[in-house]
C-alpha positions as MATLAB code, in Angstrom:
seq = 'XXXXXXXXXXXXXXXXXXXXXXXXXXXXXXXXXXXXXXXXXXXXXXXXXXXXXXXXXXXXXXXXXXXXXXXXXXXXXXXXXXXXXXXXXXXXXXXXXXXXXXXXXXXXXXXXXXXXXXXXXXXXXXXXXXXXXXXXXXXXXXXXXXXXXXXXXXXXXXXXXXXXXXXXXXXXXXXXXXXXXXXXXXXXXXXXXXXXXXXXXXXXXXXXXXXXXXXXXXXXXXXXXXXXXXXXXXXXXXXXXXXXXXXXXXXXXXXXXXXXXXXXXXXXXXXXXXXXXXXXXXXXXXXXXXXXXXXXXXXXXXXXXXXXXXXXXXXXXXXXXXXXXXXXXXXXXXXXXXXXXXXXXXXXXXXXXXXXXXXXXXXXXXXXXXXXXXXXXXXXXXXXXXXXXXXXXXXXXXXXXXXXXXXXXXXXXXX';
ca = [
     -31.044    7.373   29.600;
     -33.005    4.387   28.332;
     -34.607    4.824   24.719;
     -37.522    3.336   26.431;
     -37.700    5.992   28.933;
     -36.451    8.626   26.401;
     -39.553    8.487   24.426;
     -41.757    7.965   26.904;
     -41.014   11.678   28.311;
     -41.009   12.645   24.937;
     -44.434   11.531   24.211;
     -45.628   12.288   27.591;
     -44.634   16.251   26.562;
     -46.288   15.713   23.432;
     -49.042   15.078   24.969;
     -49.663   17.452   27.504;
     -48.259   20.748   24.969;
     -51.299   19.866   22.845;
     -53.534   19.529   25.586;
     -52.291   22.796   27.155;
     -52.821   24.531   23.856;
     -56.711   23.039   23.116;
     -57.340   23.943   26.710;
     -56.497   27.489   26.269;
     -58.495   27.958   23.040;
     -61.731   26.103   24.905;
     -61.285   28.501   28.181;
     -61.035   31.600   26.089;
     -64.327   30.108   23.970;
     -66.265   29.283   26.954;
     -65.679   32.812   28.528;
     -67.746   34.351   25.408;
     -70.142   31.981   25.391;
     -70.441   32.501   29.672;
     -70.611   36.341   28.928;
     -73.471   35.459   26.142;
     -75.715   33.354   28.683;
     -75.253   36.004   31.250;
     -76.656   38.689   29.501;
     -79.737   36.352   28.210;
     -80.367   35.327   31.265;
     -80.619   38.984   32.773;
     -82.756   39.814   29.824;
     -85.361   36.269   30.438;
     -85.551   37.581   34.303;
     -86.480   40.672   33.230;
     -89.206   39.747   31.132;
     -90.350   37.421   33.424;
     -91.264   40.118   35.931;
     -92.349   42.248   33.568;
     -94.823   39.114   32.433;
     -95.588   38.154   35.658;
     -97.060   41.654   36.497;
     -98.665   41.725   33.262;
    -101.004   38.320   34.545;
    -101.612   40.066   37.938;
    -103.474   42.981   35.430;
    -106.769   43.045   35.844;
    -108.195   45.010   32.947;
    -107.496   45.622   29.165;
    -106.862   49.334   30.265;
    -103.726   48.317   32.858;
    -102.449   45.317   30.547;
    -102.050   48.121   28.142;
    -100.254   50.409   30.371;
     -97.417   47.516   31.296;
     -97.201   46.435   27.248;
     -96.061   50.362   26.720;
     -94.109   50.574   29.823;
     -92.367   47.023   28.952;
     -91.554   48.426   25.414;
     -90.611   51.673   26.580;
     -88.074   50.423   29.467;
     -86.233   47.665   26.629;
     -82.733   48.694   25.974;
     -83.041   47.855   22.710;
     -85.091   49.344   19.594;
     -88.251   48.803   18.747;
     -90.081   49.946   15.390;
     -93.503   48.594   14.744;
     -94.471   49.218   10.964;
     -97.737   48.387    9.547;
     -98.654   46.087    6.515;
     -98.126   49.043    3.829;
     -94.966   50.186    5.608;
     -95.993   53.042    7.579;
     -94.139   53.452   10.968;
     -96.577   53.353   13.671;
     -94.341   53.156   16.719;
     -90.707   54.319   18.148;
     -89.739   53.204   21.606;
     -87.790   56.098   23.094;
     -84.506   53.430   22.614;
     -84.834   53.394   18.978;
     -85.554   56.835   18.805;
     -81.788   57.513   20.254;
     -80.229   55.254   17.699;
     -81.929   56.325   14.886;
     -81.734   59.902   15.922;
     -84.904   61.279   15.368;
     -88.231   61.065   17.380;
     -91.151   59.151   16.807;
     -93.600   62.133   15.491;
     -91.301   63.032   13.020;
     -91.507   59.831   11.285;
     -95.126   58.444   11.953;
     -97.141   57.202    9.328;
     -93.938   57.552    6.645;
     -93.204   54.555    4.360;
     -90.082   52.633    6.283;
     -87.988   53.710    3.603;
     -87.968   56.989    3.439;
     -87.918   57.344    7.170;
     -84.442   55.117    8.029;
     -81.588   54.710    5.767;
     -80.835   51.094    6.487;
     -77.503   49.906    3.919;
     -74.907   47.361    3.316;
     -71.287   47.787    4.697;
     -70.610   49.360    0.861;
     -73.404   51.924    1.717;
     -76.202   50.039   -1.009;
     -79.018   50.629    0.808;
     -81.115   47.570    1.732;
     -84.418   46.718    3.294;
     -85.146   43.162    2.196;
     -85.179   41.576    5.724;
     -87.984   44.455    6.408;
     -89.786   43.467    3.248;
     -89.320   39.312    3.981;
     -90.954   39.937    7.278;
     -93.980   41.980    5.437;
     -93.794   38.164    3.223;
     -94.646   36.463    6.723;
     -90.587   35.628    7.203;
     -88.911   35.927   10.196;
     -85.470   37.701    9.649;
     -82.714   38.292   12.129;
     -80.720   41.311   10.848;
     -76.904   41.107   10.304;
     -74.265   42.484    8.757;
     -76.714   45.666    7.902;
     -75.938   48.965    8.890;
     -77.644   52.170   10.281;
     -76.913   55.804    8.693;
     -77.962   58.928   10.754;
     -76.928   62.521   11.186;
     -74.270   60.625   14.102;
     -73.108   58.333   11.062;
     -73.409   54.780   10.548;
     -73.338   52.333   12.845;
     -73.903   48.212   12.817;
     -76.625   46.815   13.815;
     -78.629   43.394   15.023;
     -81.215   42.404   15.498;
     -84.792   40.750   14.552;
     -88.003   41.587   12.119;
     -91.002   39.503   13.150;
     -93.824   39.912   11.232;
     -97.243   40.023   12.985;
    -100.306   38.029   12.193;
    -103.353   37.561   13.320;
    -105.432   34.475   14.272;
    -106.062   33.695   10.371;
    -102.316   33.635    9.700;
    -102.212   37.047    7.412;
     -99.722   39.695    7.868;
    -100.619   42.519    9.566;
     -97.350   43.938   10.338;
     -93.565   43.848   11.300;
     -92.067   44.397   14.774;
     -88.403   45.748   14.364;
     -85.924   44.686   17.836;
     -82.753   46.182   16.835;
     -79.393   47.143   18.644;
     -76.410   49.289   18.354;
     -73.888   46.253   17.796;
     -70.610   47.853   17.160;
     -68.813   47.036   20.516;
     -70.341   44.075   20.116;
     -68.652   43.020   16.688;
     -65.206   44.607   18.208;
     -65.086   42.172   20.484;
     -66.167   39.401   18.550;
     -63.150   40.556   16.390;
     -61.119   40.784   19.097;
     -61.904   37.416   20.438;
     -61.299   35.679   16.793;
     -57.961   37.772   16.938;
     -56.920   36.372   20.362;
     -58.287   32.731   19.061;
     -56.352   33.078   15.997;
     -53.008   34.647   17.143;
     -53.245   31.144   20.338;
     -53.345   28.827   17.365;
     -50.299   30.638   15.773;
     -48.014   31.180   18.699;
     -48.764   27.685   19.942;
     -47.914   26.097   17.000;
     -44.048   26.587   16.708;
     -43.188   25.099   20.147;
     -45.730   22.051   19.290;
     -43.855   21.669   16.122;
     -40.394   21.591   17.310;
     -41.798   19.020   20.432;
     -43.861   17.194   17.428;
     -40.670   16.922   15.624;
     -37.874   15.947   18.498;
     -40.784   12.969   19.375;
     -40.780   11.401   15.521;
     -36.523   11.721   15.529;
     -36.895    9.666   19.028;
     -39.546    7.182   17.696;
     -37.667    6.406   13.968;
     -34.358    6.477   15.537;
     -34.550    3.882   19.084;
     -31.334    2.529   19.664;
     -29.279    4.246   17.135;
     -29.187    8.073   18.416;
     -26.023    8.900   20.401;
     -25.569   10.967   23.623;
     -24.707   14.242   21.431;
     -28.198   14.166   19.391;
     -29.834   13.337   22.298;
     -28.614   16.000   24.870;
     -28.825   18.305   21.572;
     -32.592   16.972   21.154;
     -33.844   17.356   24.391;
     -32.139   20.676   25.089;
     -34.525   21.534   22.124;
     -37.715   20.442   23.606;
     -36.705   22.093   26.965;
     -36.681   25.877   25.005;
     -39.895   24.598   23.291;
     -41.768   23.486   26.269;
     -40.850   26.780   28.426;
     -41.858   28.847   25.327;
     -45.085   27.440   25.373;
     -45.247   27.738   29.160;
     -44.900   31.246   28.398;
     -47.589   31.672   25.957;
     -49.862   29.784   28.319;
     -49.014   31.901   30.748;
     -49.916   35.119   29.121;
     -52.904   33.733   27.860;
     -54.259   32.549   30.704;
     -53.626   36.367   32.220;
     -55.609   37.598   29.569;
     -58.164   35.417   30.256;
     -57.999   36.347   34.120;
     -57.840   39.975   33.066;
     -61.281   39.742   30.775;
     -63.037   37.529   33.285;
     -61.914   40.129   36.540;
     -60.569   37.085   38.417;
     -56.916   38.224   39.018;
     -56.013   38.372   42.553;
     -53.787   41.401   43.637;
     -52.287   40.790   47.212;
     -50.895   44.632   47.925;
     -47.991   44.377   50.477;
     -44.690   45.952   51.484;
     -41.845   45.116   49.925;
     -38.315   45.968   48.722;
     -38.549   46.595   45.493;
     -34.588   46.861   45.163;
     -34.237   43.456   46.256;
     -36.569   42.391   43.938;
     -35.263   44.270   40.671;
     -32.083   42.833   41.653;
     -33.267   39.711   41.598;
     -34.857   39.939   38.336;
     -31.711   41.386   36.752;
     -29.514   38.309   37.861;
     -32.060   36.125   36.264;
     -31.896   38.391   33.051;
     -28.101   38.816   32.759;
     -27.520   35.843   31.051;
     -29.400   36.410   28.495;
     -27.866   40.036   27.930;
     -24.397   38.474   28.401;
     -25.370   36.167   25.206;
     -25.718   39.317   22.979;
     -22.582   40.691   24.702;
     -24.974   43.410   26.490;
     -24.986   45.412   29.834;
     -27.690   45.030   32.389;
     -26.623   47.452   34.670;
     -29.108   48.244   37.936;
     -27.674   51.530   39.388;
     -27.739   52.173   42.935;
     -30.060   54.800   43.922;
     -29.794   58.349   45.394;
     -30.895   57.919   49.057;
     -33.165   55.521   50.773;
     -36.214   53.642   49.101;
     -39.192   52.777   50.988;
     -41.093   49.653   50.583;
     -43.058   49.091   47.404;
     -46.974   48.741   48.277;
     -47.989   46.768   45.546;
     -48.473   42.848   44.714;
     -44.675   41.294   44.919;
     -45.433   38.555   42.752;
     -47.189   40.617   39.761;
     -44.566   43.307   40.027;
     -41.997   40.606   39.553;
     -44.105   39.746   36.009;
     -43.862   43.349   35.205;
     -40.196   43.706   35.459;
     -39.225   40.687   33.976;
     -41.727   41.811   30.915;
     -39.582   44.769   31.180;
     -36.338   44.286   31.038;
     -36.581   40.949   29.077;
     -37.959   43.161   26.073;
     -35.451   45.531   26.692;
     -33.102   43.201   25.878;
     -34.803   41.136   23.193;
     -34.677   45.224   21.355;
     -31.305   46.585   21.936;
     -28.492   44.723   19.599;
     -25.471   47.035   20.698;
     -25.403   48.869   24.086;
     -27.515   47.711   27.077;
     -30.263   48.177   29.310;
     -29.859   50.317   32.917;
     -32.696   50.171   35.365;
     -33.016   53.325   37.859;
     -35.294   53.439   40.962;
     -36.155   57.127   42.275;
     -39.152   58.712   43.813;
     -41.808   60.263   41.775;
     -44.796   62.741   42.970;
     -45.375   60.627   45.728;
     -44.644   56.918   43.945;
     -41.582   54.843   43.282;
     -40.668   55.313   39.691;
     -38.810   52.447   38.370;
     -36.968   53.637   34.695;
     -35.599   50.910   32.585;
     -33.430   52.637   30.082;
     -32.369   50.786   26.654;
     -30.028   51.192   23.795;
     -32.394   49.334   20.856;
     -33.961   49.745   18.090;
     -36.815   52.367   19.228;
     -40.234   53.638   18.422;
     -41.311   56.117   15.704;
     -44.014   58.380   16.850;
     -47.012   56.706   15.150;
     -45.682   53.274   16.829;
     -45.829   54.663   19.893;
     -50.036   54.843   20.928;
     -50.406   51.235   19.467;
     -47.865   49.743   22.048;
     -49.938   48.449   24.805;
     -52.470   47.062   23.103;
     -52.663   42.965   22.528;
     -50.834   41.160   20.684;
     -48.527   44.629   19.196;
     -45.475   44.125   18.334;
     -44.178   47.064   16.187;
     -41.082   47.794   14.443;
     -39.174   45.911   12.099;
     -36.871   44.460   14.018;
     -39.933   43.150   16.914;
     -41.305   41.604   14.237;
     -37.975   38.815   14.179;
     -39.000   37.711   16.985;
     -43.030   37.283   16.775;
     -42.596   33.239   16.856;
     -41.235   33.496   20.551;
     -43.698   36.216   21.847;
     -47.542   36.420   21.597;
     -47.026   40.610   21.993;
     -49.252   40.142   25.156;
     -46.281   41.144   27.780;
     -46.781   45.029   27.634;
     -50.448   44.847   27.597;
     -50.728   42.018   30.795;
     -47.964   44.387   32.730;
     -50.025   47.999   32.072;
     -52.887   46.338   33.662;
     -51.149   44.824   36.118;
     -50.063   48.136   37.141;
     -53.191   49.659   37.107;
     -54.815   47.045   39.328;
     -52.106   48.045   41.867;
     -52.410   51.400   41.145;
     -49.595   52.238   39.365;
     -48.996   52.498   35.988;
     -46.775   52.016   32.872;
     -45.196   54.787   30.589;
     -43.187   54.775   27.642;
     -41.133   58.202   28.536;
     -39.070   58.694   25.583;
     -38.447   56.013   22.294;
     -36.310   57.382   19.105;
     -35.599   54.851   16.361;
     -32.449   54.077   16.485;
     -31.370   55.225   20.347;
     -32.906   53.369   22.552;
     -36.751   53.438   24.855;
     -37.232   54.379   28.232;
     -40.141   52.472   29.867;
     -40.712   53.887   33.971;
     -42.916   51.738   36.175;
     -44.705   53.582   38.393;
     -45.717   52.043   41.843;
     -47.391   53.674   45.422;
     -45.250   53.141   48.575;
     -45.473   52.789   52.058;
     -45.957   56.031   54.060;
     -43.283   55.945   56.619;
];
């Protein structure tokens, strides 16, 4: 091949890894911001009816009525404390997160009524006492502490004036915002862990480009089928990794299209095992796919997702086991094809075992060799694969040392 040519493909892979990788990071970004806007805009169309109705009132008496009905039907908290810090109004929302009801702390100082803290349990009211200053505060990283416990919370503290500019006041808009901040978390977890797993493959292309660009002319045919049999593994690794991201991202967003058909799923996990065996017979493994007792129907399920699912299967089956092999069984099940694939590696411990299909686990000493070739996404994308066909995944047996037993479950055609 022509150096010329030679780099140009190099570059060109270059090129379109990185892009692949800053396109995943942006999708995965824009989703949360998407979710963000949708929920804002809900909440503007809301209050526009709300305000709307509010200018069709006719008298003090029935603009009154919607203000109290508009705070009482907000699904989030509202206090309203006075200038000396008495509370002078609940909404029935803040009365649930605060767990207590309005009469029992009317006309009590703010501070003796709610134990608002720090995350090292200091309590703290400044943002209540700013606002009381004429400050508008938005509350984070402050907590909540009830008879429930403590919980995070967000939110705003206006202070209220009147039409010479002095405080009379401070409205409280608060909100329970601990599933909020998990997924936050989750999202900087699943932004952090792209950036990691994408970064080996991008290295090793990176690297094979410079040894093409300082060396034109002088490489020979050995470093250079050596060289791009390198980028090859790197460039389907990070196909990989885009892969399961992009699943994840399909899975968050509801956007992943399940085509339920019949189909043989023998055929299929027979299939799958050819395309595994080569990588078992590397390790000097078995892949054994037994034949099974009696007839199976047809699968009902989505062939090309099911296909995922096994590979994800027996592929980490393999990846696990260092002496032995893998066997896959199909049987029938309470009514479902039950699909067992049966390994001889390393195992689970007990407390392993309830963190495995979550993202991004990979557990056990040995798994964690091979975290730079895996994003720890497989199990999780397959279990809800399953469950969108409805089937399902279960780890049936795992002892350190002997081997795991993962069974797909699938439904079938009624014959």
């Amino acid at each position: 091949m022509p150096q010329s040519l030679l780099t140009l493909v190099f570059i060109t892979v270059f090129l379109l890894a990185t892009c692949i990788g800053l396109m995943i990071l942006w999708v995965h970004d824009k989703k949360q911001s998407l979710i963000q806007s949708q929920k804002i805009k809900q909440e503007l169309e809301n209050l526009k009816l709300e305000n709307n109705q509010f200018k069709g009132a006719t008298s003090t008496q029935n603009k009154d009525s919607l203000l109290t009905r508009l705070v009482h039907k907000l699904e989030e908290g509202i206090i309203a404390i006075n200038q000396t810090g008495q509370v002078i109004l609940l909404n029935p929302y803040a009365e649930t997160l605060l767990g207590t009801f309005f009469e029992n702390v009317s006309q009590m100082d703010f501070r003796q009524a709610f134990n608002f803290c720090k995350i090292d349990d200091t309590r703290d009211y400044s943002a209540f006492e700013k606002a009381l200053n004429g400050e508008t505060v938005d509350l984070s990283g402050l907590y909540l502490v009830t008879r429930s416990g403590k919980m995070a919370i967000r939110g705003r503290v206006t202070p209220l004036k009147n039409d010479a500019g002095t405080t009379q006041g401070i409205i409280v808009v608060l909100r329970d915002a601990t599933v909020e901040i998990s997924k936050e978390q989750e999202s900087q977890a699943f932004l952090s862990q792209a950036a990691h797993d994408l970064r080996t493959p991008l290295a090793i292309i990176r690297s094979s480009v410079l040894l093409v660009l300082e060396n034109l002319g002088k490489l020979d045919t050995e470093t250079i089928k050596n060289t791009l049999t390198d980028t090859a593994k790197s460039t389907d690794q990070l196909l990989a990794l885009v892969n399961d991201f992009l699943n994840v991202s399909r899975l968050e967003y509801g956007r992943v299209d399940i085509k339920k058909e019949p189909f043989d799923l023998v055929s299929l996990t027979a299939e799958v095992v050819d395309e595994q065996l080569p990588l078992a017979k590397a390790k000097k493994l078995y892949l054994i796919l037994e034949e099974t007792d009696g007839a199976i129907p047809k699968a009902l399920a989505d062939k090309n997702r099911t296909r995922e699912i096994l590979t994800n299967l027996i592929s980490n089956a393999i990846k696990y086991t260092y002496q032995g092999g893998v066997t896959i069984k199909l049987g029938l099940r309470d009514g479902h094809i039950a699909l067992q694939v049966m390994d001889t590696g390393v195992g689970l411990a007990t407390d392993q075992k309830r963190l495995l299909f979550r993202k991004f686990m990979q557990i056990g000493e040995a798994r964690s060799k091979s975290t730079s070739q895996s994003t720890g996404l497989g199990l999780y994308i397959s279990q809800q694969f399953a469950g969108l066909m409805g089937g399902s995944i279960e780890l049936e047996n795992s002892e350190p040392g002997k081997g795991s037993t993962f069974t797909l479950i699938l439904p079938h055609e009624h014959i």
